[in-house]
N, C-alpha and C positions, 0 to 999 in steps of 0.2 A: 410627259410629266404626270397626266392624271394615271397612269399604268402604276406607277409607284405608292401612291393614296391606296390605305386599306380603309374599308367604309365597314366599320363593327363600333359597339358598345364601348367606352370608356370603362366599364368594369370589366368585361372579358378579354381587354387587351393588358389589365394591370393584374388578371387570376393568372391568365397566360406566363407573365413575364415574372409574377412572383414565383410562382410553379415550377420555372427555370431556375428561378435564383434558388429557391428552396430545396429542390433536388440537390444542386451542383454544390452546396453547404453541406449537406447530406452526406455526398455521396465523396467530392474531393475534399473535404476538409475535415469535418469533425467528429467522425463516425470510426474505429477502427474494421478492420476487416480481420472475421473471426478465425483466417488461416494461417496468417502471420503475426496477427495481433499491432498489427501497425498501421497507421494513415498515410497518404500520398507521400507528405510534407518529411515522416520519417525513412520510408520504405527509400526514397527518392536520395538524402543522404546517405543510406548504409549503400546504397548500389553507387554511387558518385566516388565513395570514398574507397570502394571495393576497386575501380577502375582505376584511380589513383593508385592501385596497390596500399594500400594502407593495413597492413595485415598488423596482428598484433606483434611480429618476430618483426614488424619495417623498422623505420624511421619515422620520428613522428612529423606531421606537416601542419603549416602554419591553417588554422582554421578560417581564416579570412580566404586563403589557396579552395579549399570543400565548401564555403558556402557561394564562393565566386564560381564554381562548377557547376553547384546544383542550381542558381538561379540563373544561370545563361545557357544551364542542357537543359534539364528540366522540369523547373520550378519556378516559372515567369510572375515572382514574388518581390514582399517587400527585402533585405534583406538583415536587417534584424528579427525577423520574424523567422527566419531561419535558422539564425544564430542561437536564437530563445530556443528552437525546438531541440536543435543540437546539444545544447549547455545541459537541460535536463536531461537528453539520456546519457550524461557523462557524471550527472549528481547522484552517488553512491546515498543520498539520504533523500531522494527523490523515484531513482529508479533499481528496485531491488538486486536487480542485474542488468549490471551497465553495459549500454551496446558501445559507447565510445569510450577510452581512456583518453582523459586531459591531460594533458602535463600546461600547469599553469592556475591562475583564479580562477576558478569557476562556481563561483557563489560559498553562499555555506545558510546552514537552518536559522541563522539569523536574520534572514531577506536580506543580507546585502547582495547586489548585483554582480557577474561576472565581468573579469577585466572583458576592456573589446577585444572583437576576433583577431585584430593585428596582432596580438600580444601572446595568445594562447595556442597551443598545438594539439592535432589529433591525433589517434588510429584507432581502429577499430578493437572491439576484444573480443574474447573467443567466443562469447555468447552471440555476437555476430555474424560470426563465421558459421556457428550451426544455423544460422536464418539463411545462411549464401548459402552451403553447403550444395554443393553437384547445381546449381545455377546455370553452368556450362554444358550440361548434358542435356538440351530440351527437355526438363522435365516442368518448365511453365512458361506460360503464352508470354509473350514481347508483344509491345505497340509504338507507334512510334511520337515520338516527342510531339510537344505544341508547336514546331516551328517545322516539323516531319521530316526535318534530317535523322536525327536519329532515334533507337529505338531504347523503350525504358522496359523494366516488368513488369507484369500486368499483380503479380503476387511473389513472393520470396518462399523459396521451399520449405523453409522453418520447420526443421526438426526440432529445434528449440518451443516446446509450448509458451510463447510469448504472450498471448492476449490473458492469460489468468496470472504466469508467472510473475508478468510485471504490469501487468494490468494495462487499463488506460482510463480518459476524463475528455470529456469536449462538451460543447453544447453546438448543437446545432438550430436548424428553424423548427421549433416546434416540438422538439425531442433533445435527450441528453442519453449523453451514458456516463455511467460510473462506473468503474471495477477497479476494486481495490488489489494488489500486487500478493501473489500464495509462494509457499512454498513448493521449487521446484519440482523435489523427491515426492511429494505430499500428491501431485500432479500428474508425475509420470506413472508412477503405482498405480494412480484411478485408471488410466489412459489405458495400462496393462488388464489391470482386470477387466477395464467395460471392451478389451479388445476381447479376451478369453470367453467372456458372459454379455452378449449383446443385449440380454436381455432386463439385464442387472437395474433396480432402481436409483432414485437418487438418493436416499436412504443407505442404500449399499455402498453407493460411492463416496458419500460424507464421512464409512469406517476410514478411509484414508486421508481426504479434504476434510482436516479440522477445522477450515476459517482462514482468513485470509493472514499473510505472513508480512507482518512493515518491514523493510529496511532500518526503519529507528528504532524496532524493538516494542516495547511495552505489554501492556497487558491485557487479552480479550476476554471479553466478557463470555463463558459457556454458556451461552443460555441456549440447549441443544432446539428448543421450541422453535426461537428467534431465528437460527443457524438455517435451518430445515426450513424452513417460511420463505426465507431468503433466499435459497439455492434451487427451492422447487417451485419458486415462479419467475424468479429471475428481480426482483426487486424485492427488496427490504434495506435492513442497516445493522452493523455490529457498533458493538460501544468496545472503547479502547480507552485506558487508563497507563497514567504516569506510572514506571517502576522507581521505589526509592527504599532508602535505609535508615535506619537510624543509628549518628555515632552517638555514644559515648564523652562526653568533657568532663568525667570526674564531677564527686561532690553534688550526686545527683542530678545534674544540668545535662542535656545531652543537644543535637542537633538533626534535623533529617537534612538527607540529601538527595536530590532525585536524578537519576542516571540515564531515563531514557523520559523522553516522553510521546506524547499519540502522536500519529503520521501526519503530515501536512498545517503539524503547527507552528506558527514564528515564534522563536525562541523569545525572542528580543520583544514580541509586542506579548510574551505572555511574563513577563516578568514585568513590563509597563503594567498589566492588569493586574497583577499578585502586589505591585507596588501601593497602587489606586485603593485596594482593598483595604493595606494597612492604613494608608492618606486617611481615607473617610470611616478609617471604626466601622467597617462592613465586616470582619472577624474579629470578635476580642481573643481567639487562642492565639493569633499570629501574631509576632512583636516584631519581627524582621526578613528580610528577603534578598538576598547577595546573587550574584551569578559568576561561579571561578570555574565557567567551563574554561576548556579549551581543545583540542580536535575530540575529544569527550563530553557529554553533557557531564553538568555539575551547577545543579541548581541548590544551595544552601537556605533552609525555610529553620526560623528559632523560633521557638513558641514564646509566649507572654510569661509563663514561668513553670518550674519546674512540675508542678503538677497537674499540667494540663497532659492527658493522656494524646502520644503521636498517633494513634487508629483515631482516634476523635478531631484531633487538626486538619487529617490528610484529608478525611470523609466530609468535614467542611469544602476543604480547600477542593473535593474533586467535583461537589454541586457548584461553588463559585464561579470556577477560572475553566481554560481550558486543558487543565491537569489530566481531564475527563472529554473525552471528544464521540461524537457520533459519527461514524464512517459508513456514507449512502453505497448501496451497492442496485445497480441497474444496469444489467447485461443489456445494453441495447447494441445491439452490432451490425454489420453489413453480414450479410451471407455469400454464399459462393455465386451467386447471379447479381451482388452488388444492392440487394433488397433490405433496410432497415427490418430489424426482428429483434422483441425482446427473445432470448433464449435464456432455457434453465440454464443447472451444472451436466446434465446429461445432455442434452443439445449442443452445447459449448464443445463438450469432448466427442464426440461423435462427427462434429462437426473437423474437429483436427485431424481425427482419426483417417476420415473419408480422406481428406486432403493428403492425408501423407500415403494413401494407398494409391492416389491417383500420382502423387511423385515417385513413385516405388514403380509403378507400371512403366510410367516414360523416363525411367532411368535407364531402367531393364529392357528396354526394348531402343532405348540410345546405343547402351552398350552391343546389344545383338548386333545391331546393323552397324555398328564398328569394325566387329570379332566377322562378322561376314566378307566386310569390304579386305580387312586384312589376311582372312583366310583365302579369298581371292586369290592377293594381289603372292603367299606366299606360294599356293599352289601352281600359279606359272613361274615364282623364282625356280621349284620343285623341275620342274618341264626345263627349264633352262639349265640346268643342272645335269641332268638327265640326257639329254641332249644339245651339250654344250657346243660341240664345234661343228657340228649344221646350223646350227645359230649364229655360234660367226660370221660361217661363211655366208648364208640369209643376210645378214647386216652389213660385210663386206661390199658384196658385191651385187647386189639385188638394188634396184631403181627404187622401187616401195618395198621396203622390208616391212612395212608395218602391216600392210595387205597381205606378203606372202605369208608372216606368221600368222598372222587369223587365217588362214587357209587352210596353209599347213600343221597346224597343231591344235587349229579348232581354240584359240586363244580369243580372251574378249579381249575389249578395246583398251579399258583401265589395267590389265595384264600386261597389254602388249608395250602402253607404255613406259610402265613402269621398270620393263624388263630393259628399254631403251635407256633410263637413267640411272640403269646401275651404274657402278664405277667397278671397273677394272679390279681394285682391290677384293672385292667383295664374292669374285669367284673361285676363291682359293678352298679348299674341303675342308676348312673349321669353320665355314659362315655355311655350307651347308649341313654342316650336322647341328646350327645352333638353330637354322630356318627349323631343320625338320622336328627339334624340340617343341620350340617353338608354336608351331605347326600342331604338337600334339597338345600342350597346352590349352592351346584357343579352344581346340575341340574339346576338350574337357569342359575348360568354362562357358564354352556354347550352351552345353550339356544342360551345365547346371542351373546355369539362367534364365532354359526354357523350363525345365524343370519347374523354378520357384513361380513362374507366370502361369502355369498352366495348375498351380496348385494352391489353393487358398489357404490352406493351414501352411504351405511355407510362408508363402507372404506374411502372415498372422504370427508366425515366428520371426521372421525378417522385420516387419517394426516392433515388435517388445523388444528385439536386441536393440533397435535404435533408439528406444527411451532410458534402456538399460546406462546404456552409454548414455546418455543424458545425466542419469542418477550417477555415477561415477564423475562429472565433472565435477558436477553445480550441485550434487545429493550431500547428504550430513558429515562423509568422511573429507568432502572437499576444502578447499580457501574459504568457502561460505560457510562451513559450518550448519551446524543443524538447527532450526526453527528458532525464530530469533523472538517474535511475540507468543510470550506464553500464557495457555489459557486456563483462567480462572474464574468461579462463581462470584460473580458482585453481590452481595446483599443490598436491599431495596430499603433506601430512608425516606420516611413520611416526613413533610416537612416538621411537624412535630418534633419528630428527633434528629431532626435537622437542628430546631432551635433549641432543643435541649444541649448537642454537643456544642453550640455555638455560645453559650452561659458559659462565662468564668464564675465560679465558685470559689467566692475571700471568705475570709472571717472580718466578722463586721461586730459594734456592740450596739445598741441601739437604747437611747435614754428618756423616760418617760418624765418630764418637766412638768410641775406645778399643775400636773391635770390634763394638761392643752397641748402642752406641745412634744415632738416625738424628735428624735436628733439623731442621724446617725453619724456613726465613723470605720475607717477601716481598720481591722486590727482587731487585739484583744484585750478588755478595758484592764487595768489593774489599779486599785481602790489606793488613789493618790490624789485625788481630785482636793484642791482647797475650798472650793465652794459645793458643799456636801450636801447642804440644806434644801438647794432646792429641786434637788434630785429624789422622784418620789421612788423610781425604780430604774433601773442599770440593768441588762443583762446582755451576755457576751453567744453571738449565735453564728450563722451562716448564711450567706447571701440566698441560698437556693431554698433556707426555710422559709414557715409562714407561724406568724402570731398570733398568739391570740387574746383578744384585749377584753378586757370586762370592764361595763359602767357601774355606776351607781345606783341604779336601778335595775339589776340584775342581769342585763343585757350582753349576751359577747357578740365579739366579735373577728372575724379569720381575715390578716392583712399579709398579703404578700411580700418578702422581703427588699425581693429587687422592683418593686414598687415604690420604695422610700427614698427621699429625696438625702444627697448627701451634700457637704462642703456649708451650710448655716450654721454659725456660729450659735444664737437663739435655739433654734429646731425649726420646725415646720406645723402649723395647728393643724390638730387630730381630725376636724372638722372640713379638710381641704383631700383626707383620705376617706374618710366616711360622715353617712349620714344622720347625723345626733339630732336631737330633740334640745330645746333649748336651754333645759338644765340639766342635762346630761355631762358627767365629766366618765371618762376612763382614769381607771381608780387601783388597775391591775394590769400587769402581760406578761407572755411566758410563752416558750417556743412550742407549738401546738404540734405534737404526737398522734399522731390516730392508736385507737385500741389500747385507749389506755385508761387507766381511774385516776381520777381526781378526787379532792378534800379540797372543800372549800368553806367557808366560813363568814358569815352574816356581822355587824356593825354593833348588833345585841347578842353576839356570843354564840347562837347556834351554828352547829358543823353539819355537813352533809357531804355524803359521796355520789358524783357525776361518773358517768363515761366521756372522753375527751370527744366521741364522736358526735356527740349531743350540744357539743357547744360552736359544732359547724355551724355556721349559718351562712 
């Protein structure tokens, strides 16, 4: 009993055990691996469903059938957690290029949740199948399952640049990563050049990588500074904005519309916030807020009225809500020894590059020892041939024909047998003229094969063709289409003119009462008033001006218009805006001009001319 007691510290047995847990967060769970671009939890499904045959030319199969494989081969999980990982790479507004097709609910930008797995079906698609690609030819390590019947991959050959194309997001113990999802073509192009120019910088590479490419569109912000910051250390952020329109409703009135908006936002809870906004008079341009998308964004925003300019609404609305979003970008990745690393953009591709040279090698050297075994096996069909009927008679009548022919004809063992399981048919003189084609064949592509291994500018043209074909699928002339989020210079708002666009500008009159008191209204006065008398002065202006009021004692004064209090019948005392002297009345006002002259006039008749800017105070 006491053999089983370890006798250490209580903190070095909880560094120990945290240390463990921390790694194994790290390393099986949240972290992608910068070769495939994928984590256990996904790598683990595309190879499950690959075994299923689930090709994208199959049948589709029930997703409950794929996550009931992967958690009892191997991925000894919860099994919604599975389902979850599945669901998102089947969400075309989630994942730029989808590695599963659903047929069935599978969420949508609204956050509502996916039907359950009983209900929905899978298969794989073609961006897939370029992560499987040549899988079956040793070209990467197997290990074997958690229960060690059987064997998983240790990595997927992923011709497909996956970890930038579609990016990924996890948090782990102590570290995160973020990569936002780029364009394919945008990708392969860099991959091509930094293969051509090893020397190339990131700088060079960013002529091709503009930024990263959402599935939902929208608009990035160029800020070339920001971009390059972000790509040459591996951590920064782009800013991403709503794309919209403005219609037209006749009669002056028009509406905006917005079509797309920033990546990984809820539609549903950003229309709750644009609601909230209008709720509490947080923007006086906005009067209303609709949502008639449907498998479309189509978010309808109407302004307060027709002369609010839509650049001044939108540029409110893109500080307020999240119309306007920041997109963190932190390449923290696994590298090829399974070691967390931030990487740049040049590490990142370098990093794929090496990978796909080390699949190229153990492709090419699967295939040799194929073309070997079957050069082999054709060279004694050749012998048998050649000397068909002592071979007969050898296998008639001989006790060990398999001994005498390695004897006699200097044949190896995988020869001899093979020459044993011919069939009858296959001796006739058109299966030897097709062996001896055949035969010639091999040797050509033997040829060629040692050729590209023994030569590094082939190899160096063998993967540009393989990204070439990359760009040919998934590149601009394909189903995807070309660069979805396009980029554009944001201009930078001080809150200042923040709250400048955020001012509605009415027409307002404002009435100077019996000395004392000041009254506004909205509109523009027109002289119908029946109580005339005790109106000292009237005058018809604009919310956005400032006035200016003169005492009785020679004094002015500059009052702000949206300062003034509206809706009093009475008015509001002068004395409640400014600070008077006890017999002080305001006796004049008039919408106050800068750079201008004034004439003014004294109680005993004299006139004098002011500058308006003299009567700032």
């Amino acid at each position: 009993m006491n053999k089983n007691i370890v006798k250490d510290e209580l903190q070095n047995q909880f560094a120990r055990k945290y240390l463990a847990y921390a790694l194994s967060t790290i390393t099986q769970r949240a972290l992608p691996d910068v070769r495939d671009g994928l984590k256990p939890v996904h790598r683990r499904l595309i190879y499950a469903m690959y075994l299923l045959h689930l090709s994208p030319k199959s049948q589709f199969k029930k997703s409950a059938r794929v996550v009931g494989d992967v958690i009892g081969k191997f991925h000894p999980h919860g099994d919604q957690s599975v389902y979850d990982a599945l669901v998102r790479l089947a969400q075309d507004f989630s994942t730029h290029y989808p590695l599963v097709d659903g047929q069935g609910n599978f969420g949508n930008i609204d956050g509502d949740n996916a039907a359950a797995m009983r209900y929905t079906e899978t298969k794989l698609t073609k961006t897939a199948e370029y992560l499987l690609i040549d899988i079956e030819e040793d070209t990467v390590n197997f290990k074997k399952t958690y229960d060690g019947e059987l064997d998983e991959p240790e990595i997927l050959p992923s011709q497909f640049p996956n970890i930038l194309a579609n990016g990924s997001s996890g948090i782990a113990v102590g570290m995160a990563t973020s990569i936002p999802p780029h364009n394919a073509q945008e990708v392969c192009e860099a991959l091509i050049y930094l293969n051509d120019n090893p020397n190339s910088s990131v700088k060079d590479l960013l002529k091709f990588i503009k930024g990263p490419d959402f599935p939902t569109g929208g608009i990035l912000n160029e800020d070339k500074k920001q971009i390059f910051k972000a790509y040459n250390t591996g951590r920064g952020y782009f800013e991403i904005k709503s794309k919209y329109k403005v219609e037209d409703l006749g009669r002056g009135l028009y509406q905006i519309v917005v079509t797309e908006i920033p990546y990984s936002v809820n539609k549903s809870k950003l229309i709750e916030k644009l609601a909230d906004i209008i709720i509490n008079k947080k923007n006086k341009l906005l009067d209303h807020v609709s949502d008639e998308s449907d498998e479309k964004i189509r978010i309808v925003l109407r302004p307060k009225n027709r002369n609010v300019n839509p650049e001044d609404l939108m540029s409110s609305l893109f500080e307020q809500s999240d119309l306007k979003n920041k997109i963190f970008l932190n390449m923290n990745v696994l590298n090829e020894k399974s070691e967390p690393k931030v990487m740049n953009l040049k590490e990142i591709l370098k990093s794929l590059l090496k990978h796909r040279y080390i699949i190229l090698n153990n492709r090419i050297n699967f295939q040799l020892n194929k073309i070997k075994k079957k050069i082999e096996i054709l060279k004694g069909f050749l012998i048998v041939y050649k000397n068909l009927n002592q071979i007969i008679k050898i296998i008639r009548n001989s006790k060990d024909p398999k001994k005498e022919l390695i004897k006699r004809y200097k044949l190896t063992l995988s020869q001899v047998e093979s020459i044993l399981e011919m069939r009858l048919r296959n001796l006739k003189k058109i299966e030897e003229q097709d062996i001896k084609k055949e035969f010639k064949n091999l040797e050509l592509e033997k040829k060629r094969l040692t050729k590209i291994l023994n030569s590094k500018v082939l190899q160096r043209k063998e993967i540009n063709n393989e990204y070439f074909e990359i760009i040919n699928e998934f590149g601009d002339n394909s189903l995807y289409g070309p660069r979805r989020s396009i980029l554009e210079k944001f201009a930078a708002l001080s809150d200042d003119e923040l709250e400048s666009k955020l001012e509605v500008i009415e027409s307002i009159n404002v009435s100077l009462i019996n000395e004392k008191f000041l009254k506004a209204k909205k509109g523009i006065f027109k002289n119908n008033a029946k109580n005339a008398t005790d109106l000292n002065v009237i005058i018809n202006c604009k919310s956005s001006d400032e006035l200016c009021l003169l005492s009785n004692i020679g004094k002015s004064y500059i009052l702000n218009c949206s300062n003034i209090k509206f809706g009093t019948t009475k008015g509001v005392l002068i004395s409640s805006y400014l600070k008077l002297k006890d017999d002080e009345k305001i006796v004049d006002l008039f919408v106050y001009r800068p750079n201008q002259e004034i004439i003014l006039s004294s109680i005993n008749g004299f006139g004098f001319l002011i500058k308006s800017d003299d009567l700032f105070t």
